[in-house]
TIMI-113571 format. One line per 8 residues: their letters; for each residue x, y, z of N, C-alpha, C. Coordinates in pm, 1 decimal. Example, Ala and Ser with C-alpha at 12.3 -4.5 7.8 and 13.67 -1.06 7.14 Angstrom:
AS> 1319.0,-569.0,780.0,1230.0,-450.0,780.0,1320.0,-330.0,780.0 ~ 1285.0,-225.0,708.0,1367.0,-106.0,714.0,1290.0,3.0,787.0;
***
This chain:
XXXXXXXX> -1674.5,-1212.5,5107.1,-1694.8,-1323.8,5020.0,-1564.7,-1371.9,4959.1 ~ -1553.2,-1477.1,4882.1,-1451.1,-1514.8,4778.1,-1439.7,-1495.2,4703.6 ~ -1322.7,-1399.0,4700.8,-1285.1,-1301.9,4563.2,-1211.4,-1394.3,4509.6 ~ -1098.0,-1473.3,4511.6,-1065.5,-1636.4,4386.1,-1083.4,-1709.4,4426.4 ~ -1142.3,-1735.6,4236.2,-1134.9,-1887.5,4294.2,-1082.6,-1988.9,4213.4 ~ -1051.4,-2132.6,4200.0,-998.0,-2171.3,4076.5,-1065.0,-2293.3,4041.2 ~ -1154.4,-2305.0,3948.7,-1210.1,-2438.0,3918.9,-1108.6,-2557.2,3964.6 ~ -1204.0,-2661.6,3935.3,-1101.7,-2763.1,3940.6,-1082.0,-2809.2,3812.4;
XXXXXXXX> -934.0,-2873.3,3749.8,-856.4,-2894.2,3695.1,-760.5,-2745.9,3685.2 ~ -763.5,-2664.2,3782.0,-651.0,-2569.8,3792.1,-525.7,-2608.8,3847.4 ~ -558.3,-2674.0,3892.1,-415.7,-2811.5,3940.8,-393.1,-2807.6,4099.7 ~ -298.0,-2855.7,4154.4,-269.1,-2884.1,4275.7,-273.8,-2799.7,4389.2 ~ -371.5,-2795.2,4464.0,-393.1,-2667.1,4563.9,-265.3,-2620.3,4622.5 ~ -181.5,-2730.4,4667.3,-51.6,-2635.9,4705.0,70.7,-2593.2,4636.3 ~ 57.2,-2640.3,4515.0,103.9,-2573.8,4401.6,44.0,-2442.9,4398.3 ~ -54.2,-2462.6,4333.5,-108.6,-2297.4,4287.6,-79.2,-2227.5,4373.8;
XXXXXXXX> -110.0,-2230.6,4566.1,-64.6,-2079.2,4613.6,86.2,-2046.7,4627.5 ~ 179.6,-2175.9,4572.1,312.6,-2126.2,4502.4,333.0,-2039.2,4429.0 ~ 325.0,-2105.1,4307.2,325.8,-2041.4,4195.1,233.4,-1909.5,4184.8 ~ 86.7,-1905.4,4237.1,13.9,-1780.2,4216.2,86.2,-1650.1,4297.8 ~ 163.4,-1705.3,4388.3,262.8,-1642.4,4541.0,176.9,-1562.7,4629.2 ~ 114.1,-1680.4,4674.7,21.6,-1659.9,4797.8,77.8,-1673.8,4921.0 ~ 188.0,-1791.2,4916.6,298.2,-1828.8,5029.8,398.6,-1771.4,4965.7 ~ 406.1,-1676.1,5085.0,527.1,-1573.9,5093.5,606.4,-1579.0,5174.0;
XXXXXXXX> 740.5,-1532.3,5169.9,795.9,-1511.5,5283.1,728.0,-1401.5,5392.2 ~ 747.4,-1501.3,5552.0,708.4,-1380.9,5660.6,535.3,-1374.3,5690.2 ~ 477.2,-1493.5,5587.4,318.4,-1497.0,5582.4,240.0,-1638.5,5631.5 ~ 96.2,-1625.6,5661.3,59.2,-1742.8,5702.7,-18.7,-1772.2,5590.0 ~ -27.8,-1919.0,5580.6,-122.2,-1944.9,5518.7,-183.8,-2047.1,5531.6 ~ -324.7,-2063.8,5533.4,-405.7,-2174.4,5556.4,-489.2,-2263.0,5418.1 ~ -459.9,-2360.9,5386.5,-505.4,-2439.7,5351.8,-576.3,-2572.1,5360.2 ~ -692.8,-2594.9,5253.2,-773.1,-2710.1,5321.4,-669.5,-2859.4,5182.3;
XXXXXXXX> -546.7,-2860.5,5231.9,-462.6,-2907.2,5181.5,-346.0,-2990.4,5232.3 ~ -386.6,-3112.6,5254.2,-261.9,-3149.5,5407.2,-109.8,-3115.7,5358.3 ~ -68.0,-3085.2,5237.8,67.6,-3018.8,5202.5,79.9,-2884.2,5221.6 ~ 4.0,-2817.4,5286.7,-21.0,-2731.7,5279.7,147.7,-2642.4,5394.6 ~ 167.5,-2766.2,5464.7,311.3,-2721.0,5543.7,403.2,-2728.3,5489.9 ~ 431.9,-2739.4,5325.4,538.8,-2771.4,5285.9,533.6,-2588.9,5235.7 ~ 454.5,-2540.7,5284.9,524.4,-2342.0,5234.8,589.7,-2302.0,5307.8 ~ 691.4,-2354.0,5409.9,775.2,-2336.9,5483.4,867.0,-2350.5,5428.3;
XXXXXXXX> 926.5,-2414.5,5322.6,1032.4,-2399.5,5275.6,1021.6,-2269.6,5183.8 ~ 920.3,-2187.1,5178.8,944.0,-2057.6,5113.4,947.3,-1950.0,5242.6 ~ 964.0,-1972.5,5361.0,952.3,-1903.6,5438.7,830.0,-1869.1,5474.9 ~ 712.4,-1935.0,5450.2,598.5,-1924.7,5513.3,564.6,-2001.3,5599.6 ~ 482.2,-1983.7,5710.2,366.2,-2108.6,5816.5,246.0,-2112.5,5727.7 ~ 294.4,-2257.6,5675.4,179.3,-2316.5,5582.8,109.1,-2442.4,5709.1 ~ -85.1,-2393.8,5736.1,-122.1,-2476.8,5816.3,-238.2,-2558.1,5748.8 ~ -305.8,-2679.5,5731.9,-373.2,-2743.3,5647.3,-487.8,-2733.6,5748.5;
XXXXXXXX> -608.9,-2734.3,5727.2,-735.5,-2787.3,5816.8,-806.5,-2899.1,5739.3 ~ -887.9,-2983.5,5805.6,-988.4,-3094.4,5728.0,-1105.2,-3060.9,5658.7 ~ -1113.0,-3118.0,5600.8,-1263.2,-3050.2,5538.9,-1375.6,-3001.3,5605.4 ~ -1418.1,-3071.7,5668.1,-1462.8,-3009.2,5833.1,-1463.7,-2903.9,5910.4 ~ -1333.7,-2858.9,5898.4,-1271.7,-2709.7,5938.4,-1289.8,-2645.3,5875.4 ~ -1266.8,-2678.6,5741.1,-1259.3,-2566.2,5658.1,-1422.7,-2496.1,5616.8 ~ -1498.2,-2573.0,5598.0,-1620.8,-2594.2,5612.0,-1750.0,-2516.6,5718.7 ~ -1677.8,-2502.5,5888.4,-1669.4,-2454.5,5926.1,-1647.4,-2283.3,5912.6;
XXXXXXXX> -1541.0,-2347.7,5897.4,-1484.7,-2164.2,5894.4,-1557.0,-2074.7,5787.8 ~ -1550.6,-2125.3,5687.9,-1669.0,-2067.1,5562.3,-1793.1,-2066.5,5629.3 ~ -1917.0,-2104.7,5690.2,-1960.7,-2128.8,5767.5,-2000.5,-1972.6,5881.8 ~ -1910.3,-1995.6,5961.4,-1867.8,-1895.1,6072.8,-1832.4,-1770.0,6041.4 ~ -1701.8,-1830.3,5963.2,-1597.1,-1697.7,5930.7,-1493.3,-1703.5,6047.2 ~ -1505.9,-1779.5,6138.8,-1397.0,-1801.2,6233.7,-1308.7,-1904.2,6282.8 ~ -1186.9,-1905.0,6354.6,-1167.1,-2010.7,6402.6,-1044.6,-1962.7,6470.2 ~ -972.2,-2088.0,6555.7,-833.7,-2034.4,6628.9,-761.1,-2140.8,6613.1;
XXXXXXXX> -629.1,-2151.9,6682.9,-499.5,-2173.5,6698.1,-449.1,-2194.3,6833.1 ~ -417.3,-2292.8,6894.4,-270.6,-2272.1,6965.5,-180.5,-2228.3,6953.3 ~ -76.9,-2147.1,6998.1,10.8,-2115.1,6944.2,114.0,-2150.2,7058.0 ~ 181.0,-2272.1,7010.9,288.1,-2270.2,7101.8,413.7,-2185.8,7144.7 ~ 502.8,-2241.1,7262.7,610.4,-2113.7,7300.6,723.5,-2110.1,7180.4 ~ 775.5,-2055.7,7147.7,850.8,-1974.5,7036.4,1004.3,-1978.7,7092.0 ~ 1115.4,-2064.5,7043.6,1241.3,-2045.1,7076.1,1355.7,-2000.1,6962.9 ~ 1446.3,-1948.3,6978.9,1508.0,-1854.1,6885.1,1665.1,-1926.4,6894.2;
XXXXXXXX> 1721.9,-1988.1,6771.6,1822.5,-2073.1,6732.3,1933.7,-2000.7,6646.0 ~ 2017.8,-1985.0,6724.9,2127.0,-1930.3,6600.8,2305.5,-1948.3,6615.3 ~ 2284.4,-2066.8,6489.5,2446.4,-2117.6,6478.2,2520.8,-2028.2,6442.6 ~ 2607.8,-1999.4,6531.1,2749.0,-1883.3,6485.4,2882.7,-1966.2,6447.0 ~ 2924.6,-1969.0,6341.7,3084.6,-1988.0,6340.1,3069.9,-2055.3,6200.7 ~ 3144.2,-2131.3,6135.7,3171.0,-2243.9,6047.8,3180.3,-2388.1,6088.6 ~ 3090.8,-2441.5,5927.8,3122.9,-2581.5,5962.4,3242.0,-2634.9,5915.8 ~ 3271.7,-2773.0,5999.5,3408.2,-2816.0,5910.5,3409.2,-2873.8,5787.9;
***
């Protein structure tokens, strides 16, 4: 079941799993929040679903992903 939860006027869904530090570094997280990709700048995969989905998934309890191929980037040296 759903162990939190936060009424509404608790403020901005992708705020709160900021600040509460739900998006972590190294973690996924799903939200029914289309900002929900901006937890990447904390080092998380923040992914949003539609209400629909989300709906679903409460629902089910399931769902999936594509996961595309994975390439690995790394600048060596100084900039000028």
């Amino acid at each position: 079941g759903v162990q939190l939860f936060y009424p509404a006027g608790r403020g901005i869904g992708h705020q709160v799993m900021v600040e509460e530090l739900y998006a972590e570094p190294g973690s996924l997280c799903v939200a029914s929040d289309s900002h929900s990709n901006m937890y990447g700048g904390l080092g998380c995969l923040g992914t949003p679903v539609v209400r629909t989905d989300a709906a679903s998934i409460w629902g089910t309890g399931r769902t999936w992903w594509r996961v595309p191929p994975v390439a690995l980037v790394e600048l060596v040296g100084r900039l000028p």
